[in-house]
C-alpha positions as CSV (number, residue, x, y, z in Angstrom):
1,X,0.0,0.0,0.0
2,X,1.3,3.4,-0.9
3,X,1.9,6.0,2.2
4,X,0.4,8.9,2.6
5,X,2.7,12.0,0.9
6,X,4.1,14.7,3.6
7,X,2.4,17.9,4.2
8,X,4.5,20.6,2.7
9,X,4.6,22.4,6.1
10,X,6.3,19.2,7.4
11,X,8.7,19.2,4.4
12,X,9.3,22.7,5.1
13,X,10.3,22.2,8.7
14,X,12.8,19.3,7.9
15,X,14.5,21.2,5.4
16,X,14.8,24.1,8.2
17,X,16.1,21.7,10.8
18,X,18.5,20.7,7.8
19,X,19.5,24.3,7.2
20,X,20.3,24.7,11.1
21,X,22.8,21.8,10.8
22,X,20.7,19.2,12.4
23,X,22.0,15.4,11.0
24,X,19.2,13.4,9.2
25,X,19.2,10.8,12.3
26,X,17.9,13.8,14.7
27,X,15.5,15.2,12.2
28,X,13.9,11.8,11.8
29,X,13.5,11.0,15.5
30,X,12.5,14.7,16.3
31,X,9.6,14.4,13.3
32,X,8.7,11.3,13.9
33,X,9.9,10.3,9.9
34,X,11.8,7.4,8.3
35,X,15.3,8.7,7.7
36,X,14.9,7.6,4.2
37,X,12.2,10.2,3.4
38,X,14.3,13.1,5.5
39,X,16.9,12.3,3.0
40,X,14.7,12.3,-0.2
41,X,13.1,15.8,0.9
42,X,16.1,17.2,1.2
43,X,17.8,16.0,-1.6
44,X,15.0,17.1,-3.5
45,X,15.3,20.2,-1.8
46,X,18.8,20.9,-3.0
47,X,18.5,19.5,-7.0
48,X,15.2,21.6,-7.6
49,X,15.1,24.1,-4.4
50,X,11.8,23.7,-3.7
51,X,9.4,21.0,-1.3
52,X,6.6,21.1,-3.6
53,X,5.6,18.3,-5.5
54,X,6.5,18.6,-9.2
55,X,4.0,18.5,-11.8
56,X,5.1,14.8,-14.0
57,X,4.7,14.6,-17.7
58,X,2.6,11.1,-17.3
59,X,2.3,8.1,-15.2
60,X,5.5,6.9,-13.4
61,X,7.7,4.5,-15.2
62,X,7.1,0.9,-13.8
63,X,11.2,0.2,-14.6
64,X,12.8,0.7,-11.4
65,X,16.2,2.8,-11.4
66,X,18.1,-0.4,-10.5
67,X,16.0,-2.4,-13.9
68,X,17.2,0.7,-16.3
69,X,20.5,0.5,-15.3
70,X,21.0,-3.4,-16.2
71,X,18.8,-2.5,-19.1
72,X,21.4,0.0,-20.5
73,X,24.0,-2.5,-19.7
74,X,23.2,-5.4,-21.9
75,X,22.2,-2.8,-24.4
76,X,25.5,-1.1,-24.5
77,X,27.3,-4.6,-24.6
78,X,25.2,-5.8,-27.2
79,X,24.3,-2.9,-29.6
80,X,22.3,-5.3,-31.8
81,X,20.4,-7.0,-28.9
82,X,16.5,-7.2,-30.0
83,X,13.0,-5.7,-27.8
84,X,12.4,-9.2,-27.4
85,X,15.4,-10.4,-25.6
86,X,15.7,-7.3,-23.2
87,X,12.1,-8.2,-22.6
88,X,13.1,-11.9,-21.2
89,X,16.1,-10.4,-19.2
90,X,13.5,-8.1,-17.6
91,X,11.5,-11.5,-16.7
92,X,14.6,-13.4,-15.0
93,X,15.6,-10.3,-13.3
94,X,11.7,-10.3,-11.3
95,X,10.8,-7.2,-13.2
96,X,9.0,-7.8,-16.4
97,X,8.4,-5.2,-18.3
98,X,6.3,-3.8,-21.7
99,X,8.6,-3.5,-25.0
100,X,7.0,-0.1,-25.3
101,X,8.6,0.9,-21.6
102,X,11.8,-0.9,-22.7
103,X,12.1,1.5,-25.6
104,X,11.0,4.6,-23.7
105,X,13.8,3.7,-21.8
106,X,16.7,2.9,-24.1
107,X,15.5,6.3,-26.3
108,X,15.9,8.1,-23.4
109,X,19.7,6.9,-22.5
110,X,20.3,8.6,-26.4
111,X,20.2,5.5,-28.0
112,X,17.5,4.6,-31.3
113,X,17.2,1.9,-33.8
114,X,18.3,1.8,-36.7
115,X,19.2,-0.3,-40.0
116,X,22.5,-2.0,-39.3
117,X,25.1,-1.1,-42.6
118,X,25.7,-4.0,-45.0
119,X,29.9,-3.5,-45.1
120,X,32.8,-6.0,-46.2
121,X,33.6,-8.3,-43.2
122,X,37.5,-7.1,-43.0
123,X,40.3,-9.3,-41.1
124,X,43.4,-7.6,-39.6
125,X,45.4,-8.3,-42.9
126,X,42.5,-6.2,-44.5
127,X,43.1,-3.5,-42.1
128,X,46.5,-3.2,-42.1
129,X,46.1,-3.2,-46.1
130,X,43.9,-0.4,-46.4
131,X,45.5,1.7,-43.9
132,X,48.9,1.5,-45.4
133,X,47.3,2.6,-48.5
134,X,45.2,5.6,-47.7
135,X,48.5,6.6,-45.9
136,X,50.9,6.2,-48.9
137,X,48.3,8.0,-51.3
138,X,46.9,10.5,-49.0
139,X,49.4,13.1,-50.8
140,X,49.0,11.9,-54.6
141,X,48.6,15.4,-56.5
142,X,44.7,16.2,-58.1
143,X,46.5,15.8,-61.1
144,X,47.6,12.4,-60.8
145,X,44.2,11.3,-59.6
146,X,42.8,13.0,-62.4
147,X,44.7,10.0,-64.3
148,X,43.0,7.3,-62.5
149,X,40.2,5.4,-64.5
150,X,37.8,3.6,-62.0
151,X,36.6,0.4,-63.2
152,X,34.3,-2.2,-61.6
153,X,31.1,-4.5,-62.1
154,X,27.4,-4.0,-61.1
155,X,24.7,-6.2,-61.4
156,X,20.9,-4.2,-61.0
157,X,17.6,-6.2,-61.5
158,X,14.6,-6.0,-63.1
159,X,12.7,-5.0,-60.0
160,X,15.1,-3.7,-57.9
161,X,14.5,-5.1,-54.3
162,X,15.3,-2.1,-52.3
163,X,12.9,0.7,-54.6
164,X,10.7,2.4,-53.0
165,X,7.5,4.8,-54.2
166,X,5.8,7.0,-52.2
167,X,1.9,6.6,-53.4
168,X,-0.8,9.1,-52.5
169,X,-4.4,7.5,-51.7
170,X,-7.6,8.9,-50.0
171,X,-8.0,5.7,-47.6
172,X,-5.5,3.0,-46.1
173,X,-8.6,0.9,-47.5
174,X,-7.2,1.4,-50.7
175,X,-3.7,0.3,-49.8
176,X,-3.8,-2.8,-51.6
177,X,-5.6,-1.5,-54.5
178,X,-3.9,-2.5,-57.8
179,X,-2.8,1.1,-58.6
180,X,-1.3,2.0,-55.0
181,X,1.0,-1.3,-55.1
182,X,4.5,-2.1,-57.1
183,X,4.3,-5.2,-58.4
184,X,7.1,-7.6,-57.5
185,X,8.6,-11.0,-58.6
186,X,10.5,-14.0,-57.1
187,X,14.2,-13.5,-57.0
188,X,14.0,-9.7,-59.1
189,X,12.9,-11.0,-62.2
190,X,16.1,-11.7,-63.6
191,X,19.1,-9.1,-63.9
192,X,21.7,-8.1,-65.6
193,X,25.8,-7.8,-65.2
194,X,27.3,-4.6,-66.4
195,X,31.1,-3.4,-66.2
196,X,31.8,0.1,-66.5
197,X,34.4,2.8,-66.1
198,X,35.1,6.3,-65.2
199,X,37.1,9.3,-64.8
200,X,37.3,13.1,-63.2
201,X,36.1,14.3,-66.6
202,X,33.1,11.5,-66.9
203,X,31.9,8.4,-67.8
204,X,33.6,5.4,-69.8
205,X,32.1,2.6,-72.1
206,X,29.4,0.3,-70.2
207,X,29.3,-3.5,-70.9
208,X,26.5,-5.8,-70.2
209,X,28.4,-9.2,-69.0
210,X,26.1,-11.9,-70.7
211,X,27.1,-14.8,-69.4
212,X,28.9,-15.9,-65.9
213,X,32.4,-14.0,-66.2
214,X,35.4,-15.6,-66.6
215,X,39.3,-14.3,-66.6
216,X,39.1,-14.5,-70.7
217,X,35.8,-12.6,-70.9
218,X,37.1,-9.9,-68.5
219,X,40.6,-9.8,-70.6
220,X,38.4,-9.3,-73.8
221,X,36.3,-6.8,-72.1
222,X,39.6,-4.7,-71.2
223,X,40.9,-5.2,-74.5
224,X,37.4,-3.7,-76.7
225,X,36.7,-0.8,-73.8
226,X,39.3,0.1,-71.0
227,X,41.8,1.8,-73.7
228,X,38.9,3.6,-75.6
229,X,37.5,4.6,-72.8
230,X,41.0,6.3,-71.6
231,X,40.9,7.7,-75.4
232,X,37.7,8.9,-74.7
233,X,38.2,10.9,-72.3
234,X,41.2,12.5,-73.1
235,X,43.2,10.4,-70.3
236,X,46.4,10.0,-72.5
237,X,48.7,6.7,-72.6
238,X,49.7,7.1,-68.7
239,X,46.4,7.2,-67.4
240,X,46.2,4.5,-64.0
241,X,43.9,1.5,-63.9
242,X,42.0,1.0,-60.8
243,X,40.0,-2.3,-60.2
244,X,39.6,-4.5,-57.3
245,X,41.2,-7.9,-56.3
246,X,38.4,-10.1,-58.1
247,X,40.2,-13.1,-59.0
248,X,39.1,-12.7,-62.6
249,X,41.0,-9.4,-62.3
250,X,44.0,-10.8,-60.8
251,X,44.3,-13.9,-63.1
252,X,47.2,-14.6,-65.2
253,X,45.9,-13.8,-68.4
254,X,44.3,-10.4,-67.3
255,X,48.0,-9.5,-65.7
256,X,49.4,-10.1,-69.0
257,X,46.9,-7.9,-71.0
258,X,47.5,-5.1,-68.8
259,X,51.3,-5.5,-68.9
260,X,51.3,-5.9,-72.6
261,X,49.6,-3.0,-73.1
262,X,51.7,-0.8,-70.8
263,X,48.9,0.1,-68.3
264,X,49.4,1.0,-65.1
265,X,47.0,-0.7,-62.3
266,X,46.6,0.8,-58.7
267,X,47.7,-1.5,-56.4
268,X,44.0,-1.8,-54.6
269,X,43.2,-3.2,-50.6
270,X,40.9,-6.1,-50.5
271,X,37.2,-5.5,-49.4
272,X,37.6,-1.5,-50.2
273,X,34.3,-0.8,-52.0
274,X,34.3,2.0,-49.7
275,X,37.2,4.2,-51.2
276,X,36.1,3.5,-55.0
277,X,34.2,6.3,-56.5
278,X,32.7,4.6,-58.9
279,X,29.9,2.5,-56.3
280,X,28.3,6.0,-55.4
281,X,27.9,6.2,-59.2
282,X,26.4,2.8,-59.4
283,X,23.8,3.6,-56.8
284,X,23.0,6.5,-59.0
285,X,22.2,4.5,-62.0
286,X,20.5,2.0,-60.4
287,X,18.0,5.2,-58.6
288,X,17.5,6.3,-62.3
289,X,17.0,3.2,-64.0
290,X,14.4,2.3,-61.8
291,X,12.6,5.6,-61.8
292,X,12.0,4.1,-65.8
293,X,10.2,0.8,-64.5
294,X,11.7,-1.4,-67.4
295,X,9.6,-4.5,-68.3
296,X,12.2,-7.1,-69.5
297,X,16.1,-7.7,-69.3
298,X,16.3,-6.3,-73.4
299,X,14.3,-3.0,-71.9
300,X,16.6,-3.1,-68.7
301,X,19.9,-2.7,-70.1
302,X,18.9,-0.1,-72.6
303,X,17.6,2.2,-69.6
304,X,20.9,1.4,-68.4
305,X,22.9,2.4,-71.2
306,X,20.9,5.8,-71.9
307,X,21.4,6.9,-68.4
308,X,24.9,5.8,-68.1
309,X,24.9,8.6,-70.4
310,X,22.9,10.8,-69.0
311,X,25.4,11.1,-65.8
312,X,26.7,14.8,-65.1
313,X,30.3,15.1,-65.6
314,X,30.5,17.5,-62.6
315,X,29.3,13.9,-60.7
316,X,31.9,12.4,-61.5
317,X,34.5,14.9,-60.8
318,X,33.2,15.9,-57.6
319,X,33.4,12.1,-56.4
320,X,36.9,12.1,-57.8
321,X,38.0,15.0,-55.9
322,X,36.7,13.4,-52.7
323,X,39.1,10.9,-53.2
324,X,41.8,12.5,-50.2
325,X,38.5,12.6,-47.6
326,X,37.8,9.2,-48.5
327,X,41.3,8.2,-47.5
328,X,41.3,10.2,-44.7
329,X,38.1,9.0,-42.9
330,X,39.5,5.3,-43.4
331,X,42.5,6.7,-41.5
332,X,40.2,8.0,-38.9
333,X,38.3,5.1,-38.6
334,X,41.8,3.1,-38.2
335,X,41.2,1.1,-41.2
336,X,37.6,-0.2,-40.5
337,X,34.9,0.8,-42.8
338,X,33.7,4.3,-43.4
339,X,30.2,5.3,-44.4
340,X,30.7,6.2,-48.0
């Protein structure tokens, strides 16, 4: 049973006694009040100066001081803990409590949800890899990355998995309605490889990869594109290669293309999507293909190719310039993966 609250003459008087330098023991036995309450009152007293009661936003939390405090815990060892397992810990420790209180409680410790990033698992030979590249290529001149022609693979569906439209409608009645819904198929309805390139002064050739690529397929695609694409855009004989470890690009027979025809490759870190320019690009085309709602693979990569085209040279040279804070924030995160 709850006790009756103090009159706030007698939570005057104790803080008086208080102010006179009476100890809490004295007050309480002179009062005739638990200590426990003498200490309340006046610790009250000194964090909001006053004995009044305070007006409360809502009903009192049920989660006990004690409860939020092993709540935060298990959060803050587990960032990735769900509502549903803090709710059985709050059973085993005798204080079971709603997963709407449990949130209330986590928010207001400054923590939220949110979507976890999908990043390259990296190993500590990773790490030390791309740190001891941002730092030997933190200082490359504009000019030489100007030189640099970024190269890698994509594939985008047919109903890209991750688009989104917004759809207005008079009732949530009407939220299944034909016309308010995107229609959808198992596994994307088919997709589509592409390899492209580009540069600080815009975009290369773009290849659709028709079958599973091998290290011959990749050779031929460098040998039909990756030079006119350098010609293209004005890159000269000197320009630098950039592509990732695939093995494909590492095999044998791509190696000797490259070194046969005098090109220069950029020694690249494993599991680095993260520092190549080129993915924000991707995302890009994949946004404006999509906008187009192709209905087939033929219709697909002829979107593709018409807004390949369509990209802003200033795109591309802005994401090349951004090239030193990319390299920096991987040396601020010590190696681990950044957010671009």
């Amino acid at each position: 049973m709850k006790s009756k609250e103090l009159s706030v003459d007698l939570r005057d008087r104790i803080v008086s006694r208080h102010k006179s330098g009476e100890g809490y023991r004295k007050i309480s036995a002179a009062l005739k009040v638990p200590m426990s309450t003498v200490a309340s009152i006046i610790r009250k007293w000194k964090k909001f100066k006053t004995t009044r009661t305070l007006s409360r936003g809502g009903r009192p939390s049920k989660l006990s001081d004690r409860g939020r405090r092993a709540l935060i815990r298990e959060v803050t060892k587990n960032l990735m803990v769900t509502l549903s397992e803090l709710q059985r810990s709050s059973v085993e420790r005798a204080e079971p409590s709603r997963r709407t209180t449990i949130s209330a409680a986590i928010h207001h410790s400054g923590l939220y949800g949110r979507v976890a990033k999908r990043k390259p698992l990296l190993s500590k030979r990773h790490m030390a890899a791309r740190l001891e590249f941002a730092n030997r290529h933190l200082k490359n001149s504009q000019t030489m990355r100007n030189k640099i022609l970024c190269s890698d693979e994509t594939k985008i569906e047919l109903f890209g998995v991750n688009a989104r439209r917004h759809v207005l409608e008079e009732t949530r009645h009407r939220a299944h309605h034909q016309a308010n819904t995107i229609p959808t198929v198992k596994h994307g309805g088919g997709s589509i490889m592409l390899w492209g390139c580009i540069s600080a002064t815009g975009t290369g050739r773009l290849v659709r990869i028709k079958r599973k690529m091998t290290a011959a397929m990749y050779r031929d695609i460098l040998d039909e594109n990756l030079l006119q694409s350098a010609l293209d855009l004005r890159l000269g004989r000197r320009f630098i290669c950039q592509q990732d470890n695939d093995p494909k690009h590492t095999a044998k027979i791509s190696k000797e293309w490259l070194q046969d025809n005098s090109v220069n490759v950029l020694e690249w870190p494993s599991q680095s999507p993260d520092l190549n320019p080129i993915e924000h690009l991707w995302r890009d085309l994949k946004m404006a293909v999509h906008r187009r709602f192709p209905s087939n693979l033929m219709e697909l990569e002829r979107c593709c190719k018409e807004e390949w085209e369509k990209l802003a040279k200033d795109r591309c040279a802005k994401l090349v310039a951004s090239y030193s804070k990319r390299l920096e924030a991987g040396i601020a995160a010590k190696s681990a993966s950044t957010k671009n």
